[in-house]
Each structure stands twice: as C-alpha cells, then as structure tokens.
N, C-alpha and C positions, 0 to 999 in steps of 0.2 A: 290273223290281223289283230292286232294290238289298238286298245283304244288311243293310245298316245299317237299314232302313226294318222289318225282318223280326226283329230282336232285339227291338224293344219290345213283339212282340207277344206274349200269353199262347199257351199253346198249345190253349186252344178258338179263339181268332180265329185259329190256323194251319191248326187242323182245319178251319175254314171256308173260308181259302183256299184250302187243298189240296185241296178238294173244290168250289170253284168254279172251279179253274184245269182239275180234270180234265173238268168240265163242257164246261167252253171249247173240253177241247181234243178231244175227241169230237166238236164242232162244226164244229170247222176240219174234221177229218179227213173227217167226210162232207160240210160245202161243197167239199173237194177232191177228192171221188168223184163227186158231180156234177157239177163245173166250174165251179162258182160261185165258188172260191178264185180273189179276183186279189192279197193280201199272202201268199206262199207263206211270207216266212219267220218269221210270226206262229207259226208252228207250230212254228219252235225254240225262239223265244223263251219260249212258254207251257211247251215241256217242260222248259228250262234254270228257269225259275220252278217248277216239280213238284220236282224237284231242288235248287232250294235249301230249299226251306220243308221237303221230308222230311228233309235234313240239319239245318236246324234243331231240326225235332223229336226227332229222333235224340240232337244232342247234350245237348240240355234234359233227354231221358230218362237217358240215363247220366251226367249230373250230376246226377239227383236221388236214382239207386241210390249 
C-alpha cells in the first residue's frame, strides 16, 4: 500500500484498515508458528502498512488540534 493511495482516506476507513491489517497480521504470525507460512516476507509488508496508516492517523490528528 502506497502512501498516496492512504491520504484520500477518512480516518474511520483508516481505523478500519488498521484494524484489518493487524488482523492479517496476527494471521501470518500464527501461519508462521505452525509452518504454514511459505511468503515470509508478507509479514513486513503488513507491519510497514500498520506504520504507515498509524502515521497517517497521527498526523490528520495534529492537524485538526
């Protein structure tokens, strides 16, 4: 996911992503506890995506105080 793609969103569809990315990535982490994981690096991807949406929401917050 692309920052650009993440600015047009409000921030309830961020609160949604960021709550379906950490779904996902709860998933990977136990596929990789049981050895089911074979895209290991889905698992950075998803938490570099956690990281950008909470910085967007971050700065949406302090531009609106």
């Amino acid at each position: 996911m692309k920052p650009e793609e993440l600015r047009g969103k409000t921030s309830d569809e961020l609160n949604d992503l960021l709550l379906d990315s950490k779904k996902e990535l709860f998933n990977l982490r136990f596929q990789r506890a049981s050895g089911q994981l074979e895209n290991t690096a889905r698992i950075r991807e998803v938490r570099r995506d956690i990281a950008r949406v909470k910085t967007m929401l971050n700065a949406a917050s302090s531009q609106a105080s």
